[in-house]
C-alpha positions in Angstrom: -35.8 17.9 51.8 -38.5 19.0 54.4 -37.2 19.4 58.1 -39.2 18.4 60.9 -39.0 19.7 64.1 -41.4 18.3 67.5 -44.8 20.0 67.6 -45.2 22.8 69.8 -48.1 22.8 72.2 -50.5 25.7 71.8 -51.4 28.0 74.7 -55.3 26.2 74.7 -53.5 22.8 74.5 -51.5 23.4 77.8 -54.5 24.8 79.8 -56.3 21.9 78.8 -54.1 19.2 79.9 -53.6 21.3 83.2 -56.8 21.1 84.3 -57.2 17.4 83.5 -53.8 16.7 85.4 -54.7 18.3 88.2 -57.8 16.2 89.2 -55.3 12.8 89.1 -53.8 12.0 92.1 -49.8 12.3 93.1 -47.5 9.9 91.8 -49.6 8.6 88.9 -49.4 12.0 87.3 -46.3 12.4 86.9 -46.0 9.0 85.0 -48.7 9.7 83.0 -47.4 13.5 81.8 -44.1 11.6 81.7 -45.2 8.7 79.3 -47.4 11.3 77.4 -44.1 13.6 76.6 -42.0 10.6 75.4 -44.4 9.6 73.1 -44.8 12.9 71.4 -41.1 13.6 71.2 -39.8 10.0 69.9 -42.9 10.3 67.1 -41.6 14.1 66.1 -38.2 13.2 65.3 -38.6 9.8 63.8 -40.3 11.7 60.9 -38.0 11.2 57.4 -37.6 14.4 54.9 -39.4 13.6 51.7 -38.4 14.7 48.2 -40.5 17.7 46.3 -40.0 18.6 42.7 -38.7 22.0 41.7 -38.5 21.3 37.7 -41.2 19.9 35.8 -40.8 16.0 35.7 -37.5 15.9 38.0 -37.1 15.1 41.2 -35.0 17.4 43.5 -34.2 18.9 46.8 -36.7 20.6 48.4 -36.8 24.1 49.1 -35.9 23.4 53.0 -33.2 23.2 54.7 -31.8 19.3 54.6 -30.1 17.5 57.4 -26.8 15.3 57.4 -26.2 12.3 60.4 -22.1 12.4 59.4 -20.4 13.4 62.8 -18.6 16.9 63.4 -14.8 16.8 63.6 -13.0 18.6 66.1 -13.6 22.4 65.8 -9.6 23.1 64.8 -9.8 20.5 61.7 -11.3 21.6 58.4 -14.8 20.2 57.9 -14.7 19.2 54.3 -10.8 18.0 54.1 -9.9 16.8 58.0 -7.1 18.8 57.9 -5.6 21.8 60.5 -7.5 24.9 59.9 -6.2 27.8 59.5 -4.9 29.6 62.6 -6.5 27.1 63.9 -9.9 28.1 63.9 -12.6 27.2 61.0 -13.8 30.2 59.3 -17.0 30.8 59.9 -18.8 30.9 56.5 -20.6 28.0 54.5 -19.1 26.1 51.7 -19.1 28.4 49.0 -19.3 26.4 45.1 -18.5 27.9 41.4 -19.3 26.5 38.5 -16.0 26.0 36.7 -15.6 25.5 32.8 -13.3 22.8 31.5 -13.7 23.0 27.7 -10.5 22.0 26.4 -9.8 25.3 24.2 -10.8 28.5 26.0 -11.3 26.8 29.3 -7.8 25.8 30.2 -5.7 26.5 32.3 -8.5 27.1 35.4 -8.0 29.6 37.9 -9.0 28.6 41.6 -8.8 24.8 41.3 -5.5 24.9 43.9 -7.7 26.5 46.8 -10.6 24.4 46.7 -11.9 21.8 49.0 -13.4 19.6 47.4 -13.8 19.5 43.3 -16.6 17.3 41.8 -16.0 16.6 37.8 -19.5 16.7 36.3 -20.4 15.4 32.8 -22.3 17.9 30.8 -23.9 17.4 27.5 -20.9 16.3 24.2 -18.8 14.5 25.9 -17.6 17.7 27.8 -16.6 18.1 31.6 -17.5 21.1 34.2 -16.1 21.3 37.7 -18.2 22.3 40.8 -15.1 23.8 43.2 -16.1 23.8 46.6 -14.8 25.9 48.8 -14.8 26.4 53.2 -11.4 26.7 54.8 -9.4 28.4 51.9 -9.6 31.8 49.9 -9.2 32.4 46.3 -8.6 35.1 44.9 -9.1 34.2 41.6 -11.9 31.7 40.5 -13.0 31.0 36.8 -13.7 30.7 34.6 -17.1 30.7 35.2 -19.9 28.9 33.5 -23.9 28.1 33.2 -25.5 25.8 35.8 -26.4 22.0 35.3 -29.1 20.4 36.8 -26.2 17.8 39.1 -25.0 21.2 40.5 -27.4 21.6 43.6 -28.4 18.0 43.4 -25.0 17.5 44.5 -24.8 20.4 47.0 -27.5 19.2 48.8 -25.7 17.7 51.8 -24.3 20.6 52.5 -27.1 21.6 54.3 -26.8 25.7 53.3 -24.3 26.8 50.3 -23.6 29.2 48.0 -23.8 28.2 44.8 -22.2 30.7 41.8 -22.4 30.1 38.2 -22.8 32.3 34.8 -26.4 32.0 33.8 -28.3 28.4 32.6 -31.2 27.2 30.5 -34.4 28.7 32.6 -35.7 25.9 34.0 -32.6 25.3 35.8 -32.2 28.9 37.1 -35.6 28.8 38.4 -35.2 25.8 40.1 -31.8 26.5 42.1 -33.1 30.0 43.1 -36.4 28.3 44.2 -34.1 26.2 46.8 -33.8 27.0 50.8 -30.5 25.3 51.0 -28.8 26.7 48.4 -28.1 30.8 47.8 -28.3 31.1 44.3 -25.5 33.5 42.8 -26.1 34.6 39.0 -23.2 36.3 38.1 -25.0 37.3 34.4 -28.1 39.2 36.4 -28.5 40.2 39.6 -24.7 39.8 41.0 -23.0 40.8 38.0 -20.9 42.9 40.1 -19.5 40.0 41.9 -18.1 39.2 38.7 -15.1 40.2 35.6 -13.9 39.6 32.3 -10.8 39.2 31.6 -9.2 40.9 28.3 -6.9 37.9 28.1 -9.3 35.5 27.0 -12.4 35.0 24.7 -16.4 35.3 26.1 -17.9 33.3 27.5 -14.4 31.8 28.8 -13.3 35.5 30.6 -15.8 35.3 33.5 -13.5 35.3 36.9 -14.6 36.1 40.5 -13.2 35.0 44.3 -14.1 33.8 47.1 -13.9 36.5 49.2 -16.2 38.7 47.1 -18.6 35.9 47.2 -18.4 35.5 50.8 -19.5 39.2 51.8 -22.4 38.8 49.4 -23.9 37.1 52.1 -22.2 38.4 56.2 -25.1 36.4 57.7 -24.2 33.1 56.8 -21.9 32.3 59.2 -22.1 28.5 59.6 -19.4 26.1 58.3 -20.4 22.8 57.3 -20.7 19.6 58.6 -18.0 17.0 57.0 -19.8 15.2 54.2 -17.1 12.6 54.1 -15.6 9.9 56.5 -12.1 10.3 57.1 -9.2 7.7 58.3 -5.7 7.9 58.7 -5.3 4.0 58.6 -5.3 2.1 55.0 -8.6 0.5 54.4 -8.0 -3.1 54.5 -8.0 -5.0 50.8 -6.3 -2.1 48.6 -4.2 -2.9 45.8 -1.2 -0.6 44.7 -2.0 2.4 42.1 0.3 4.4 40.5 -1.7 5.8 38.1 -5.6 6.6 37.3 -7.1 6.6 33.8 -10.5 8.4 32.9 -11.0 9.1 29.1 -14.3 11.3 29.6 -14.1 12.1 25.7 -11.9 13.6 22.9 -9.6 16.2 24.8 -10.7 15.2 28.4 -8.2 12.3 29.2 -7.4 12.7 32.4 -4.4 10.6 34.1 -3.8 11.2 37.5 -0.5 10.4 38.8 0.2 9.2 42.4 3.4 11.3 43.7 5.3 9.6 46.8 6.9 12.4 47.2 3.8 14.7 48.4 1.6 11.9 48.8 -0.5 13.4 46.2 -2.5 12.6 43.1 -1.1 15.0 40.1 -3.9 16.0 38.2 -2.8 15.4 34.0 -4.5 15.9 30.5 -2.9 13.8 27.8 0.5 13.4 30.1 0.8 17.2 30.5 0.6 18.3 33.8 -2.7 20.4 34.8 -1.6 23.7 36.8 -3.2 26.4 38.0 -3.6 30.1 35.9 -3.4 31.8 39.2 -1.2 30.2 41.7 1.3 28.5 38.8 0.3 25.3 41.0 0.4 22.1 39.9 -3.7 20.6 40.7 -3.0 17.8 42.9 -5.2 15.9 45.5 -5.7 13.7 48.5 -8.3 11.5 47.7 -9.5 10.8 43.9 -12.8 9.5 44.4 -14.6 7.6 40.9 -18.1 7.5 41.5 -19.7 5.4 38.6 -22.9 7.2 38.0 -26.2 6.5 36.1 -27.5 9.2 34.3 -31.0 9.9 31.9 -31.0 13.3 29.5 -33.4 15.6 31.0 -36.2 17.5 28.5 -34.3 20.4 28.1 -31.7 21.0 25.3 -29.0 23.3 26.5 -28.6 24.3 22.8 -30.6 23.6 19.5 -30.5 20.5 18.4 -28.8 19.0 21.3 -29.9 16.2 23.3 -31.5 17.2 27.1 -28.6 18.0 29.9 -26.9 15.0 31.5 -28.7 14.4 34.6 -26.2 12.3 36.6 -28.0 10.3 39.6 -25.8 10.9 42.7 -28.3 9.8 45.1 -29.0 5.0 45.7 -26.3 3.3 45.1 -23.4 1.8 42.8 -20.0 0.9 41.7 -17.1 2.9 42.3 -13.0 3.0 43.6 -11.3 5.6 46.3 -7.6 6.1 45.1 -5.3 7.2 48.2 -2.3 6.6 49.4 -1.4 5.3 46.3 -4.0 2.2 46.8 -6.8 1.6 45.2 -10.0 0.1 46.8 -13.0 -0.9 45.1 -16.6 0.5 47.2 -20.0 0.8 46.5 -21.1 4.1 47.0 -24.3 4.8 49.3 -26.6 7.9 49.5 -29.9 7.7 50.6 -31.7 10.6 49.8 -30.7 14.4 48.6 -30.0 15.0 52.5 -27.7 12.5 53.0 -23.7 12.2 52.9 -22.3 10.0 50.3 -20.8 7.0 52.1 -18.2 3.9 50.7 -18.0 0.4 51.9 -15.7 -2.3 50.8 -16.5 -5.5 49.1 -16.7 -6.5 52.8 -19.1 -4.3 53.6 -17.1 -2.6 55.8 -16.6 1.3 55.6 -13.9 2.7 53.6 -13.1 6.3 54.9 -10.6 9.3 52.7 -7.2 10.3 53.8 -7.8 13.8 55.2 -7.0 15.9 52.8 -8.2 17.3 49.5 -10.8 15.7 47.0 -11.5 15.2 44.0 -15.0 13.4 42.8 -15.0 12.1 39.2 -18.5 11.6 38.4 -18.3 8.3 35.4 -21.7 7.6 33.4 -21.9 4.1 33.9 -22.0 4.2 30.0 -18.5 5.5 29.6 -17.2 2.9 32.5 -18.4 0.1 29.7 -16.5 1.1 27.4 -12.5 -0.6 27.1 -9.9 1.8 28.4 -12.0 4.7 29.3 -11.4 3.9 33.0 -8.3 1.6 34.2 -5.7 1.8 37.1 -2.2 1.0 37.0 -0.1 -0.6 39.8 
């Protein structure tokens, strides 16, 4: 989205209104230049970013810089979970996202998934699942594996103001159009940061791609920004939950995920089919905070990411629609709001009232409103 910023005067502009101010008289200047100023200001920043294209036929994020209205939590908490940073101080980097491969043979188990942040489950084209891991306040030393770029990926990171985004090649018209962006620093780790990158002997291309955090950090010492929260947070219970104990999404033949609410660690546990899900690298069982369903609608876009397929799955994250935040072992049924590319996503109870995440970790299942149609692909359980 394009930033505005209030218009600068010009050096002829200022000499101009000097000499007309200085033949008015005393007091009534000064209201005048007063008044004059105010207007100029309040009509700069009213001034809404717009949307630009960057694929043929597709709206997108611009290729400035877009702007967020969530409030900054205090500077010890981590921005993108609410939680104590480490040492108590926020590193000072931007949110750094990899595109993740879920494929159900080859794919499994993930390496990095503990250390993230925030992780969005994206639908891709077949029925099949990738993960954008975001990550800010933690390192990982071991990230993968890696896969191609979707056309969701930056729409999504937009809010983050300035990202990194890393992922293992894409269809052309996708690659051009992330590494046209502003907001988001492309990282190819096929082409030009292939040494970012490694294959692992253990596993079978294009499933053997692995990075970390801190490799994709230093590909970029300038950035030293952290982000803004893109989340509301609150310790209390929304009002009007109901008790979960259990989440079911059936994305598609070998991506049923059940997430289990754990007392214990006040966690989700993250399952396929019943079995727990657990980190390659760590040995850690994925669990989470917040599960966040976010029923989505969706159009195929004109480009096949193999022959004969249908176009990518081109999920709409921006407007609103239906959706449930699981925490605390509750669930409560929102409507999700985002008003543009630039803008945090937002829930509100059937109230109306806003419904803010347990700080803590998140995980965002993007649903086609297609699959939420469909009998037992998505339930709860008290």
């Amino acid at each position: 989205m394009p930033s505005h910023s209030p218009r600068k005067q010009t050096v002829s502009e200022a000499t101009i209104r000097a000499r007309r101010i200085r033949v008015l008289a005393g007091a009534a200047v000064v209201v005048v230049v007063a008044a004059v100023l105010a207007v100029v200001l309040s009509g700069s920043s009213s001034k809404k970013p717009t949307a630009s294209t960057t694929r043929p036929g597709r709206t997108t994020g611009s290729s400035t810089t877009p702007t967020s209205a969530v409030p900054t939590l205090a500077s010890d908490r981590c921005p993108l979970t609410d939680t104590p940073a480490p040492g108590g101080v926020v590193p000072k980097r931007p949110p750094l996202a990899v595109k993740i491969g879920n494929q159900p043979v080859g794919a499994r188990p993930q390496s990095g998934l503990s250390e993230a942040d925030v992780v969005y489950d994206t639908p891709a084209e077949g029925g099949i699942m990738r993960y954008v891991a975001v990550y800010q306040c933690e390192n990982a030393p071991v990230i993968g594996p890696v896969r191609s770029l979707r056309w969701v990926d930056w729409h999504i990171l937009a809010e983050f103001r300035t990202s990194l985004l890393a992922f293992a090649g894409g269809i052309n018209p996708d690659v051009n159009a992330v590494e046209s962006l502003r907001y988001v620093k492309a990282i190819d780790l096929l082409t030009n940061y292939s040494q970012a990158a490694y294959r692992t002997t253990n596993r079978v291309p294009p499933d053997n791609l692995y990075t970390s955090s801190s490799t994709l950090w230093k590909l970029f010492p300038s950035l030293k920004t952290p982000p803004q929260p893109i989340f509301q947070y609150s310790s209390a219970l929304p009002a009007g939950s109901k008790p979960a104990s259990s989440i079911t999404l059936n994305f598609s033949a070998g991506t049923d995920v059940l997430w289990k609410w754990q007392p214990s660690t006040g966690t989700w546990l993250h399952t396929y089919s019943g079995v727990p899900d657990v980190d390659a690298a760590t040995n850690q069982p994925i669990t989470a905070t917040n599960v966040v369903v976010q029923i989505v609608h969706y159009s195929y876009g004109p480009y096949p990411e193999s022959p004969g397929a249908t176009g990518d799955v081109e999920s709409k994250t921006t407007g609103t629609g239906p959706g449930y935040v699981f925490r605390n072992g509750r669930a409560i049924a929102v409507t999700w709001h985002r008003k543009d590319l630039s803008a945090p996503t937002t829930f509100t109870s059937a109230t109306g009232q806003p419904v803010g995440l347990a700080p803590g970790k998140t995980w965002v299942e993007l649903l086609l409103d297609t699959t939420a149609k469909v009998p037992g692909a998505f339930s709860y359980a008290p």
